[in-house]
Structures are given as structure tokens and as C-alpha cells.
Predicted model as a PDB file, atoms N, CA, C, CB and O in Angstrom, pLDDT in the B-factor column:
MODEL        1                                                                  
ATOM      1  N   UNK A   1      81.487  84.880 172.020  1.00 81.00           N  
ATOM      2  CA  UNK A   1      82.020  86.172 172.332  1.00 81.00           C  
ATOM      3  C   UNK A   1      81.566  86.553 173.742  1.00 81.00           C  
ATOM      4  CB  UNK A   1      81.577  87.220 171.286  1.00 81.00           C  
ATOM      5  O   UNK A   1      80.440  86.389 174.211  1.00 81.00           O  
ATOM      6  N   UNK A   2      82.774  87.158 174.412  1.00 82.00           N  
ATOM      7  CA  UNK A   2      82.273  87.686 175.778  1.00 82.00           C  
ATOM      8  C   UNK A   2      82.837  88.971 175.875  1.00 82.00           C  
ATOM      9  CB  UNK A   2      82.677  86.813 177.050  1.00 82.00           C  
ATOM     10  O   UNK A   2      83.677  89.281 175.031  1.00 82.00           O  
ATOM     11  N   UNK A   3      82.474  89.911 176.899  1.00 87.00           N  
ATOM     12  CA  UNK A   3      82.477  91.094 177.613  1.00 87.00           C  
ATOM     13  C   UNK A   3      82.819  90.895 178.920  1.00 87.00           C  
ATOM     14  CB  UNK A   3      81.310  91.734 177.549  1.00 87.00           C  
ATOM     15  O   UNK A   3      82.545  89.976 179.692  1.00 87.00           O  
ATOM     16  N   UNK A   4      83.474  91.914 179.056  1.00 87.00           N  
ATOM     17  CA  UNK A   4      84.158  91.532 181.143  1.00 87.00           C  
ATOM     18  C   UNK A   4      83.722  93.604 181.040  1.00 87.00           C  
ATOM     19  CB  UNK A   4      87.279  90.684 181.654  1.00 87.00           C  
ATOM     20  O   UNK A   4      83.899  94.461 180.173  1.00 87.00           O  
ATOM     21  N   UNK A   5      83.097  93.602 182.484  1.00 87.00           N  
ATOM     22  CA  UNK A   5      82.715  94.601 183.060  1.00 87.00           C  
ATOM     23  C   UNK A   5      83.104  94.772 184.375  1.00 87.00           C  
ATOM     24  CB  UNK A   5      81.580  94.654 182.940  1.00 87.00           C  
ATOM     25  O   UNK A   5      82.926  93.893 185.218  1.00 87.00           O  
ATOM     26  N   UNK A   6      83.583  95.762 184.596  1.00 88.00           N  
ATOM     27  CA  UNK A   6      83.532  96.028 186.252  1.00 88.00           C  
ATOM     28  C   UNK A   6      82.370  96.847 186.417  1.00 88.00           C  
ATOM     29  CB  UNK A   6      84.896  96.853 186.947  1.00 88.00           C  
ATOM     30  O   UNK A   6      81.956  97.572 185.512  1.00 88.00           O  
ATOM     31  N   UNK A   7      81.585  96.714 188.047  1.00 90.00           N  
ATOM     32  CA  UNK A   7      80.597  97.373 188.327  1.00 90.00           C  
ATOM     33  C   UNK A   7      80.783  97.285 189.984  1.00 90.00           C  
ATOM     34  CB  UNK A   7      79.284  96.810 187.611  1.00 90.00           C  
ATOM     35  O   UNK A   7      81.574  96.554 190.581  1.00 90.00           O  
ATOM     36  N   UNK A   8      79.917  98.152 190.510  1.00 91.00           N  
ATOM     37  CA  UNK A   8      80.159  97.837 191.937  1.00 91.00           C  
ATOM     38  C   UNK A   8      78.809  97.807 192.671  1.00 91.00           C  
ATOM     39  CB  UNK A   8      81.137  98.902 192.603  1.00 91.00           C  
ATOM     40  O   UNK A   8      77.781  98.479 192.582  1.00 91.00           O  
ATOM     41  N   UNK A   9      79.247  96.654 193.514  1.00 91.00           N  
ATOM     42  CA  UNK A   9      77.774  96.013 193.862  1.00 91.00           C  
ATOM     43  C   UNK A   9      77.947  96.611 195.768  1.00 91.00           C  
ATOM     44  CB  UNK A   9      77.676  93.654 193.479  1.00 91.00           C  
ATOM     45  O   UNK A   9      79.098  96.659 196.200  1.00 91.00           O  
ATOM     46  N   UNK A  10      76.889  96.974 196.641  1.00 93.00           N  
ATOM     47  CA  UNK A  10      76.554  97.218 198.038  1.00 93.00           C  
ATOM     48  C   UNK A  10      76.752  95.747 198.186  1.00 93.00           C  
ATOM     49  CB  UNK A  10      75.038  97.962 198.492  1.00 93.00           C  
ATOM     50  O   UNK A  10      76.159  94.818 197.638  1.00 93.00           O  
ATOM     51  N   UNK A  11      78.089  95.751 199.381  1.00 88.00           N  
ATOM     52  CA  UNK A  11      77.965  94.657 200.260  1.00 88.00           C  
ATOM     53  C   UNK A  11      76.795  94.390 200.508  1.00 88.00           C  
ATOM     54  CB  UNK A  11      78.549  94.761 201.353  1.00 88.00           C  
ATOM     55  O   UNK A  11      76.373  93.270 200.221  1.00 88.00           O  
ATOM     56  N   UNK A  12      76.008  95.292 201.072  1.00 94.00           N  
ATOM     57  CA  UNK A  12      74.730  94.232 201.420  1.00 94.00           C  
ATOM     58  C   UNK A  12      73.687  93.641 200.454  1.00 94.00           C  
ATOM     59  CB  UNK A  12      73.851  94.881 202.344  1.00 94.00           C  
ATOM     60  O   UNK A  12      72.698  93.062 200.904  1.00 94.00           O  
ATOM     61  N   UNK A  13      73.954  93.818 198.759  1.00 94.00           N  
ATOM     62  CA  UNK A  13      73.359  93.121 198.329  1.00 94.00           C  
ATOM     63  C   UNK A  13      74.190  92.264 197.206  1.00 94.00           C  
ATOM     64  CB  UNK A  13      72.330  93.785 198.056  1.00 94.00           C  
ATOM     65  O   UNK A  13      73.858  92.100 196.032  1.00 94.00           O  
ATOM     66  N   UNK A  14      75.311  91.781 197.841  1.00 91.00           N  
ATOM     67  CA  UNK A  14      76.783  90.835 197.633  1.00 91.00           C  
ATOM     68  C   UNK A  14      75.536  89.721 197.227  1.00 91.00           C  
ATOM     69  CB  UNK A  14      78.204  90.401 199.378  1.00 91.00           C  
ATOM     70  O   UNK A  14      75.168  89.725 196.052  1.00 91.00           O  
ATOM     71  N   UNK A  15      74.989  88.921 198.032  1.00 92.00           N  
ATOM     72  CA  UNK A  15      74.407  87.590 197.646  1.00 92.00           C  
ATOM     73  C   UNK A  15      73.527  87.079 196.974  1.00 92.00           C  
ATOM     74  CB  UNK A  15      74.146  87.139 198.300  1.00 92.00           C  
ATOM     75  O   UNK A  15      73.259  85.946 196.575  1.00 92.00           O  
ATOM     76  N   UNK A  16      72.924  88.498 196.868  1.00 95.00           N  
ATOM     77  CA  UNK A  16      71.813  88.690 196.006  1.00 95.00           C  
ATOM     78  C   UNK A  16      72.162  88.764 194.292  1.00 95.00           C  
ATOM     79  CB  UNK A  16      71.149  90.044 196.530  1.00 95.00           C  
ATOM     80  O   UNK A  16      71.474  88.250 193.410  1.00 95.00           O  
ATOM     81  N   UNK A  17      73.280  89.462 194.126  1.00 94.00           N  
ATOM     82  CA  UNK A  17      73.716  89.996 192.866  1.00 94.00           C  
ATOM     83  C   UNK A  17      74.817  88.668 192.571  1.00 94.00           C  
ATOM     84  CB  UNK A  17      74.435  91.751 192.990  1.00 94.00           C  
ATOM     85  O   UNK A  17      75.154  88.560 191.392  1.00 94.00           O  
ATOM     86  N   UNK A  18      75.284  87.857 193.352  1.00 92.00           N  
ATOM     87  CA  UNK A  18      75.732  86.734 193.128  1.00 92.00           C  
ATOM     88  C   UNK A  18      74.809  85.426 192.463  1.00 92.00           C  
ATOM     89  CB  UNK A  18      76.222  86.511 194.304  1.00 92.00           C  
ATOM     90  O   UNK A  18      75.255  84.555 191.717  1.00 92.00           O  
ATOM     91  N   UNK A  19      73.506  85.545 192.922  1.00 95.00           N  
ATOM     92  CA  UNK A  19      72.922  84.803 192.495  1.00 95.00           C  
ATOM     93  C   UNK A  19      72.091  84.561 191.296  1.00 95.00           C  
ATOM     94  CB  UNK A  19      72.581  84.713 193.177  1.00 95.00           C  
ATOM     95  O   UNK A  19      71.881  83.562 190.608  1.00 95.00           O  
ATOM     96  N   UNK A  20      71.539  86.225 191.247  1.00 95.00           N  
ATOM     97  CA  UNK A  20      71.028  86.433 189.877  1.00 95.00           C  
ATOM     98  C   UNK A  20      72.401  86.021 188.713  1.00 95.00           C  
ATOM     99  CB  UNK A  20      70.466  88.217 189.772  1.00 95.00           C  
ATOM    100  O   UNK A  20      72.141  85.609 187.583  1.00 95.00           O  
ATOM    101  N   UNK A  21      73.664  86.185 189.142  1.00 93.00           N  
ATOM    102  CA  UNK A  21      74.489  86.048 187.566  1.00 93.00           C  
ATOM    103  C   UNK A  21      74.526  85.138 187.505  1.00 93.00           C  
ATOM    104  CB  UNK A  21      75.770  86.468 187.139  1.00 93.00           C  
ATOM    105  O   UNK A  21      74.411  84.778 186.333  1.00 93.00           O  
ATOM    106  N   UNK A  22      74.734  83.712 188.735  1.00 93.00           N  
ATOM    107  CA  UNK A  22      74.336  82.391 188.219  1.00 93.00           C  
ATOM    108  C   UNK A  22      73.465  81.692 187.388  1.00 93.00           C  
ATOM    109  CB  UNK A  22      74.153  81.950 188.884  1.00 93.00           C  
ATOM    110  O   UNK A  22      73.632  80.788 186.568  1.00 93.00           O  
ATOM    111  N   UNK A  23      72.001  82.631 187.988  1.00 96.00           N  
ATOM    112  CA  UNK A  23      71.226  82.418 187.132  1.00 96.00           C  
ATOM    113  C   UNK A  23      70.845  82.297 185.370  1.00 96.00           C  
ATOM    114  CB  UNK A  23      70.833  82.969 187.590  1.00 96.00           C  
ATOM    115  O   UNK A  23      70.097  81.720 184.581  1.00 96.00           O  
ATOM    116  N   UNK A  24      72.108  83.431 185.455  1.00 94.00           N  
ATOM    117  CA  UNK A  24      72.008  84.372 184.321  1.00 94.00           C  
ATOM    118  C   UNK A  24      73.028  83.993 183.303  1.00 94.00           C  
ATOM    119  CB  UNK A  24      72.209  85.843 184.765  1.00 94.00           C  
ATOM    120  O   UNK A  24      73.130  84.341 182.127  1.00 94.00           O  
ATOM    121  N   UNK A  25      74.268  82.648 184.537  1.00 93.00           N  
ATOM    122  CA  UNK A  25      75.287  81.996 183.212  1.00 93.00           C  
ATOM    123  C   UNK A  25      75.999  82.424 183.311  1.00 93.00           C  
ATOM    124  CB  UNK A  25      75.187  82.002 181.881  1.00 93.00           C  
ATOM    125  O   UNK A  25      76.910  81.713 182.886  1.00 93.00           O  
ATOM    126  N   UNK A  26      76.709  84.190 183.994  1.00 92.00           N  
ATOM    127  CA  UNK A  26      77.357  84.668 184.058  1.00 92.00           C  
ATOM    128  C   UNK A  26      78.533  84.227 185.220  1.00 92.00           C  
ATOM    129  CB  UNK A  26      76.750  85.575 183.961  1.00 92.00           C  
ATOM    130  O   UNK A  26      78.088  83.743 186.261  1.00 92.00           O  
ATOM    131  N   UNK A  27      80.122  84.383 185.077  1.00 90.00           N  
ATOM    132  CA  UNK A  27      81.517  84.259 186.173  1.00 90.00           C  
ATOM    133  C   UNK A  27      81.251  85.644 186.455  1.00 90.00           C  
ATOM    134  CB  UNK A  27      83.360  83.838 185.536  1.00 90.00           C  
ATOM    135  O   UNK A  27      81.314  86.576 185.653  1.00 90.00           O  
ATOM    136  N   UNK A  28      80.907  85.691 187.833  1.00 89.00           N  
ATOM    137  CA  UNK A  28      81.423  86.554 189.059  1.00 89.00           C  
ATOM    138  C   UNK A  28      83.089  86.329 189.922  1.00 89.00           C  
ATOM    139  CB  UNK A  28      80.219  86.234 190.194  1.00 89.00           C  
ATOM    140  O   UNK A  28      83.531  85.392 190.589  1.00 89.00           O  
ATOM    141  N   UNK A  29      83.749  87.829 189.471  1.00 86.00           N  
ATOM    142  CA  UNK A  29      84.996  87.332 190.591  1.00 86.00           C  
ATOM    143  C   UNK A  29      85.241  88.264 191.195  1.00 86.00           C  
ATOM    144  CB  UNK A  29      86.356  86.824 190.151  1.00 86.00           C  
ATOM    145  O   UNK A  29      85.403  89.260 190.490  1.00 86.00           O  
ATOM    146  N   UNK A  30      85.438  88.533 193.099  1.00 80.00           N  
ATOM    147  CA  UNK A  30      85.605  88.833 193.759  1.00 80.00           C  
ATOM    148  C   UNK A  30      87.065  89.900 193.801  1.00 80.00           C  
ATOM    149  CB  UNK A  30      85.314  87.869 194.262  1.00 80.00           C  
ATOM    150  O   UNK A  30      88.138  89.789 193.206  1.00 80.00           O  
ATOM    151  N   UNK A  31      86.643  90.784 194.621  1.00 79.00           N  
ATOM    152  CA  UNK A  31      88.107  91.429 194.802  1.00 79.00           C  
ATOM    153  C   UNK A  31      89.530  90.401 194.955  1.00 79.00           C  
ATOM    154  CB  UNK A  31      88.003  92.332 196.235  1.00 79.00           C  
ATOM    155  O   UNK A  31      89.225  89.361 195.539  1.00 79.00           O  
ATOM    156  N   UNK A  32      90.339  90.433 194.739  1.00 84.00           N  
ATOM    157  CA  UNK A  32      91.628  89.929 195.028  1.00 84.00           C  
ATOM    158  C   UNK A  32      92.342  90.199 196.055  1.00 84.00           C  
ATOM    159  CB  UNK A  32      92.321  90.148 194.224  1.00 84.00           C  
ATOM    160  O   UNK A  32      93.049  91.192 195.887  1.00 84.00           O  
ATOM    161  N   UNK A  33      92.482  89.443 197.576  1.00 90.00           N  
ATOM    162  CA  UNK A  33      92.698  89.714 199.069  1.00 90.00           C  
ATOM    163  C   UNK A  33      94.195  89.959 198.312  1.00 90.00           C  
ATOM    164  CB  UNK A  33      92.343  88.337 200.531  1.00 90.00           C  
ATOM    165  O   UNK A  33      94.720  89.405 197.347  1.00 90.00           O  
ATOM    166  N   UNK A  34      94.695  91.208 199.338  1.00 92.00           N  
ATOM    167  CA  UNK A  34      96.397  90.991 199.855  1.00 92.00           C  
ATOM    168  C   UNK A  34      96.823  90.502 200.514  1.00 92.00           C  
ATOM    169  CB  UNK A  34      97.070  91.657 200.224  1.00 92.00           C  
ATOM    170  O   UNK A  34      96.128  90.289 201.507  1.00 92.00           O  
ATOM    171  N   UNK A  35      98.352  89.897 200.528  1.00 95.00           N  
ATOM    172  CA  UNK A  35      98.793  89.296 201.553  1.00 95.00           C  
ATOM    173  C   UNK A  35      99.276  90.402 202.324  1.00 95.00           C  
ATOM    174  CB  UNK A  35      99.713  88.266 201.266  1.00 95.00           C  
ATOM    175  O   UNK A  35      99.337  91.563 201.920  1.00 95.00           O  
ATOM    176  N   UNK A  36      99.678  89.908 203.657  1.00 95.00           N  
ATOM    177  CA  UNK A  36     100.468  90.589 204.676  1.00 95.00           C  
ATOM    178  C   UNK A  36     101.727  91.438 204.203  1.00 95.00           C  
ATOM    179  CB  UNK A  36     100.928  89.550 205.620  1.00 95.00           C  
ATOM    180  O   UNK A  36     101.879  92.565 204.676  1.00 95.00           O  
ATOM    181  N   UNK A  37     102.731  90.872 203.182  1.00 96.00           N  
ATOM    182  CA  UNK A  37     103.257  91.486 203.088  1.00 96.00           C  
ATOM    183  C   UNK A  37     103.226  92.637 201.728  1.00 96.00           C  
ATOM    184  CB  UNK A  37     103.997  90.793 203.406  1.00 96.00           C  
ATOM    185  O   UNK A  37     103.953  93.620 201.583  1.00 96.00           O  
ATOM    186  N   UNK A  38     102.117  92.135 200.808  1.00 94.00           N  
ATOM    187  CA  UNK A  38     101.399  93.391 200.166  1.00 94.00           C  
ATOM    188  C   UNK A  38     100.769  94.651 200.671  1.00 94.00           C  
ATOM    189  CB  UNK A  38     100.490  92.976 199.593  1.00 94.00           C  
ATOM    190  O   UNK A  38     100.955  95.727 200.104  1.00 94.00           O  
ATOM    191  N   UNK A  39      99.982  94.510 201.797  1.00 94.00           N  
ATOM    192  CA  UNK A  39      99.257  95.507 202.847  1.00 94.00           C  
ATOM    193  C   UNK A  39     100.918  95.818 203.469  1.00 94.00           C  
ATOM    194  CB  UNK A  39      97.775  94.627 204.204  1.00 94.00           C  
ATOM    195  O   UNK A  39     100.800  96.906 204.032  1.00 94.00           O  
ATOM    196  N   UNK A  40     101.910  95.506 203.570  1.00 94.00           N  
ATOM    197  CA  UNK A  40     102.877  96.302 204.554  1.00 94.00           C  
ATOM    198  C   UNK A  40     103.137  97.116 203.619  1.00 94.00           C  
ATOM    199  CB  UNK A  40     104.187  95.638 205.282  1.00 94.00           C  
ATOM    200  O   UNK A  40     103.304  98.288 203.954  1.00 94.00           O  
ATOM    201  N   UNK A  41     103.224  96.846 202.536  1.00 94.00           N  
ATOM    202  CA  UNK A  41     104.106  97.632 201.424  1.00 94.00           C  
ATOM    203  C   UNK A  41     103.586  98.705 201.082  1.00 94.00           C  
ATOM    204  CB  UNK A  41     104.350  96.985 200.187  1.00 94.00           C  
ATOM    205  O   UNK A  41     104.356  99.625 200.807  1.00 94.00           O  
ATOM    206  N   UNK A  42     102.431  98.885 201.007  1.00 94.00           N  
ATOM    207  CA  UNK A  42     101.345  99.909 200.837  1.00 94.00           C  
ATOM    208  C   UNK A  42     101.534 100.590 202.284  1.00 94.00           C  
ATOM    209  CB  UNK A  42      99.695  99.225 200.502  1.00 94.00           C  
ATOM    210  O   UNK A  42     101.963 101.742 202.349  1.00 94.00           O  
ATOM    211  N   UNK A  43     101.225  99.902 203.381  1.00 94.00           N  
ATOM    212  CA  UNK A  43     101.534 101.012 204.485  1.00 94.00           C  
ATOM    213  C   UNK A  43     102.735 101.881 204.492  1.00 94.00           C  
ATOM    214  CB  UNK A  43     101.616 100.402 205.728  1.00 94.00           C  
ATOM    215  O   UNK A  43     102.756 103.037 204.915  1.00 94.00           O  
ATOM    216  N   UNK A  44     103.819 101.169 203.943  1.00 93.00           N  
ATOM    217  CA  UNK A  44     104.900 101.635 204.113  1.00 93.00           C  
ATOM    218  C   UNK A  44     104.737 102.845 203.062  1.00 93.00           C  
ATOM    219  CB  UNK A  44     106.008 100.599 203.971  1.00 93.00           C  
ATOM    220  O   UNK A  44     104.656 104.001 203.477  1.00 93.00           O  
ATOM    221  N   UNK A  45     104.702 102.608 201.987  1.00 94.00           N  
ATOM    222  CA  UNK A  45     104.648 103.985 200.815  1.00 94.00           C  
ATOM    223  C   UNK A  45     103.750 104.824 200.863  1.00 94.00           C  
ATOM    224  CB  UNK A  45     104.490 103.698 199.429  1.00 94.00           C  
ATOM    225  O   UNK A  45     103.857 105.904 200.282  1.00 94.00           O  
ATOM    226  N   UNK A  46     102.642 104.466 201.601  1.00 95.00           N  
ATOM    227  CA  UNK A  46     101.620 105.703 202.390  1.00 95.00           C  
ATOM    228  C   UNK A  46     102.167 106.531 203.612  1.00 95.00           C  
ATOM    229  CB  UNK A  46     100.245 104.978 203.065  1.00 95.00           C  
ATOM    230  O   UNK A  46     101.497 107.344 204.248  1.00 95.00           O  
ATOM    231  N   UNK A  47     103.602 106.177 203.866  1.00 93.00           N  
ATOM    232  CA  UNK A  47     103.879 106.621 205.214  1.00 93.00           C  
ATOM    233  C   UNK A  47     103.273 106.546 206.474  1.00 93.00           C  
ATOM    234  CB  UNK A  47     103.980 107.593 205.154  1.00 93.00           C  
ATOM    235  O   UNK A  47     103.201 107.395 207.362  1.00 93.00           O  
ATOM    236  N   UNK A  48     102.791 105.243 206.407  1.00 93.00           N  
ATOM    237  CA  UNK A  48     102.691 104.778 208.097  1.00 93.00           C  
ATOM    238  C   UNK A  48     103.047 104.223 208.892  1.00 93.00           C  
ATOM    239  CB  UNK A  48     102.112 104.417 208.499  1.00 93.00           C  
ATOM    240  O   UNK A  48     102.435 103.984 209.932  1.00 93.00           O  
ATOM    241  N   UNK A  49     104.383 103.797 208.534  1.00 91.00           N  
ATOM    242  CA  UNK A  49     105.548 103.290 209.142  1.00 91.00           C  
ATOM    243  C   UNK A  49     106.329 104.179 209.888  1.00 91.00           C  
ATOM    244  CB  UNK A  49     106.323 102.752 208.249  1.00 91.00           C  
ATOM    245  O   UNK A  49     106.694 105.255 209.415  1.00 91.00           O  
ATOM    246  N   UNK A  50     106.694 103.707 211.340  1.00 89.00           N  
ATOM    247  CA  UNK A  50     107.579 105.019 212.112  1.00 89.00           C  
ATOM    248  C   UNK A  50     108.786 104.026 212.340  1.00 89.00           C  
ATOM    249  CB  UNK A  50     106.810 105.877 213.862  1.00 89.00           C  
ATOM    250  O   UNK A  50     108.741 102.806 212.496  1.00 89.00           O  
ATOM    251  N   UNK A  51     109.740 104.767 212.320  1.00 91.00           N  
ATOM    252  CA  UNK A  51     111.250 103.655 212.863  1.00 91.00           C  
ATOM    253  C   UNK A  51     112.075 104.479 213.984  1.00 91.00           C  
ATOM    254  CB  UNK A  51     112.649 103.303 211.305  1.00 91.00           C  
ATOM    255  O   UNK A  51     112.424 105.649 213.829  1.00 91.00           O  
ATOM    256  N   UNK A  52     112.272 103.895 214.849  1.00 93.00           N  
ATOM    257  CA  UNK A  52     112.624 104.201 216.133  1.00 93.00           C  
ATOM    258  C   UNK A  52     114.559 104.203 216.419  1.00 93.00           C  
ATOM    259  CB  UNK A  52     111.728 102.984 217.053  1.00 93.00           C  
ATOM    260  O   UNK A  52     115.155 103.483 215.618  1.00 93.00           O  
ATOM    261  N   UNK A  53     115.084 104.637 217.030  1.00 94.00           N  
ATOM    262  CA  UNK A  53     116.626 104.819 217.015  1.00 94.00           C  
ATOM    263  C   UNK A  53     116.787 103.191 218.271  1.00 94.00           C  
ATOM    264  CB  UNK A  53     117.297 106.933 217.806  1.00 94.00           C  
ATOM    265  O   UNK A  53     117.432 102.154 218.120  1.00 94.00           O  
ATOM    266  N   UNK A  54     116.055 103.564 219.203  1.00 95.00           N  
ATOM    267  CA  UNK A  54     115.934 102.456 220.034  1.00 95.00           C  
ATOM    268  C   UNK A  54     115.021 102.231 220.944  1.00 95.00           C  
ATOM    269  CB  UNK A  54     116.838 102.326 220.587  1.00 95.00           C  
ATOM    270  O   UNK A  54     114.202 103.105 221.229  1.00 95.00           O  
ATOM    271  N   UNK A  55     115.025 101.122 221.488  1.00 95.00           N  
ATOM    272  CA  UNK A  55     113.399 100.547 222.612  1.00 95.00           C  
ATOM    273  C   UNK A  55     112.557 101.207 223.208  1.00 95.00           C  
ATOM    274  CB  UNK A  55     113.562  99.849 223.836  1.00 95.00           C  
ATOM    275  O   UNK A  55     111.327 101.192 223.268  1.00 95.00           O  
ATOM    276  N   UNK A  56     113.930 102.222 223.970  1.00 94.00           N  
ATOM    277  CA  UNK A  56     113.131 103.646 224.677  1.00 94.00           C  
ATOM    278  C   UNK A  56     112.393 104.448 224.234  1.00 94.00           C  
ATOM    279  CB  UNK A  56     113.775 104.532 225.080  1.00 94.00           C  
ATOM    280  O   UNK A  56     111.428 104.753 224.935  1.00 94.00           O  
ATOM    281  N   UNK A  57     112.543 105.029 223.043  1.00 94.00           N  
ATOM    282  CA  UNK A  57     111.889 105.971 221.870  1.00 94.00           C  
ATOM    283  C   UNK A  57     110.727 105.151 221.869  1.00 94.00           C  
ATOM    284  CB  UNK A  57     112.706 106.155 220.253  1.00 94.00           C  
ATOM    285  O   UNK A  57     109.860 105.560 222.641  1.00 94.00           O  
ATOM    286  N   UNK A  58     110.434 104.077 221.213  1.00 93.00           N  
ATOM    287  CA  UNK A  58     109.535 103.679 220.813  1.00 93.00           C  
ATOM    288  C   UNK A  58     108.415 103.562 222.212  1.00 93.00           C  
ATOM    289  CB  UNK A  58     109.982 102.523 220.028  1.00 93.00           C  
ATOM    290  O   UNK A  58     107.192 103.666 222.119  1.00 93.00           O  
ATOM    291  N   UNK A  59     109.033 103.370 223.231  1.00 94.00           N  
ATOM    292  CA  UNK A  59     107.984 103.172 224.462  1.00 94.00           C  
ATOM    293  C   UNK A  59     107.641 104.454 225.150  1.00 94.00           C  
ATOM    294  CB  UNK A  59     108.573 102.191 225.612  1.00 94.00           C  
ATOM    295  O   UNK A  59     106.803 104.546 226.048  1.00 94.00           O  
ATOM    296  N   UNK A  60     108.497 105.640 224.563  1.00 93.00           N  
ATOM    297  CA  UNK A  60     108.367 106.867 225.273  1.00 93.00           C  
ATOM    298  C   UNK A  60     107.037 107.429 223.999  1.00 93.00           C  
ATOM    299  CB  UNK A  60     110.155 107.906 225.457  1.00 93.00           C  
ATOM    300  O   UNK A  60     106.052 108.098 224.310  1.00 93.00           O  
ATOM    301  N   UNK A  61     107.275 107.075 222.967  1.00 92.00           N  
ATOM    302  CA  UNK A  61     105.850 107.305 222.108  1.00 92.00           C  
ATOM    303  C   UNK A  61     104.819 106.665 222.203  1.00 92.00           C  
ATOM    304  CB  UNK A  61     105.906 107.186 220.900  1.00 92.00           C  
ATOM    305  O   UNK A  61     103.786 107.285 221.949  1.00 92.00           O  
ATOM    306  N   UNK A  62     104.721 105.416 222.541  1.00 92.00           N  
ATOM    307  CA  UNK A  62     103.412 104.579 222.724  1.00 92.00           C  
ATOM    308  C   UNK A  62     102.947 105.038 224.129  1.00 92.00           C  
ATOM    309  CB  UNK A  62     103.655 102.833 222.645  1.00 92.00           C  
ATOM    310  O   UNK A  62     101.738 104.998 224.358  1.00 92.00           O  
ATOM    311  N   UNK A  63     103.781 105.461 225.070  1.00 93.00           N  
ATOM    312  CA  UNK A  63     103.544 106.194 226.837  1.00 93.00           C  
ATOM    313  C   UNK A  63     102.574 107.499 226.340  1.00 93.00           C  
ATOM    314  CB  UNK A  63     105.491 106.972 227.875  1.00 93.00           C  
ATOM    315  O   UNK A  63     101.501 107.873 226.815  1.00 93.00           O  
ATOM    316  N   UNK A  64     103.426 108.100 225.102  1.00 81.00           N  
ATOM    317  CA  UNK A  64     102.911 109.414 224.910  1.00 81.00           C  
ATOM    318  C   UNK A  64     101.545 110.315 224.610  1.00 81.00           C  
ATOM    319  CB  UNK A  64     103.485 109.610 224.187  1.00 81.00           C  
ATOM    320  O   UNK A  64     101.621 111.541 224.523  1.00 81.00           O  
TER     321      UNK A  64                                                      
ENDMDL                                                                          
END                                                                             
């Protein structure tokens, strides 16, 4: 019989708390990275996406 827990460990003691569960017998698993186009998708539905009519717009805002 097993138990799965989430807990949250200080990056800075990531290697430390990695090692004791080895010790201990225990699977440690890491956050799950996004891809590129997961992180766009999220930007996008957070509204941080701007869309421009044309070239000029967009360079008259980055000037701005």
C-alpha cells in the first residue's frame, strides 16, 4: 500500500529533501515543465498578448 502527497519543499533545500527520500525508499517527482506552446496559451488567456493592425503600430509602441 502507498500514499502520494504533495508538499512543498524551498528550492534551496531541493537536494537535500531529494536525498533524504532516497534514503527513505521513497519516488520523488518534480514539477512538470511546459512547452512553448503551453506557456503561450496561458499568456494568451491571461491577456498578454497585444495584436497590432500593422508594422507601424507595433514599432510606434515598442518607440513608445
Amino acid at each position: 500500500m502507498s500514499y502520494e502527497y504533495t508538499i512543498s519543499v524551498p528550492s534551496t533545500d531541493k537536494a537535500t529533501f531529494r536525498k533524504i527520500a532516497r534514503r527513505m525508499g521513497w519516488t520523488v517527482s518534480g514539477p512538470r515543465k511546459l512547452s512553448a506552446y503551453e506557456r503561450s496559451k496561458m499568456e494568451a488567456r491571461d491577456g498578454k498578448v497585444q495584436s497590432f493592425e500593422t508594422l507601424s503600430e507595433l514599432f510606434n509602441e515598442l518607440n513608445a
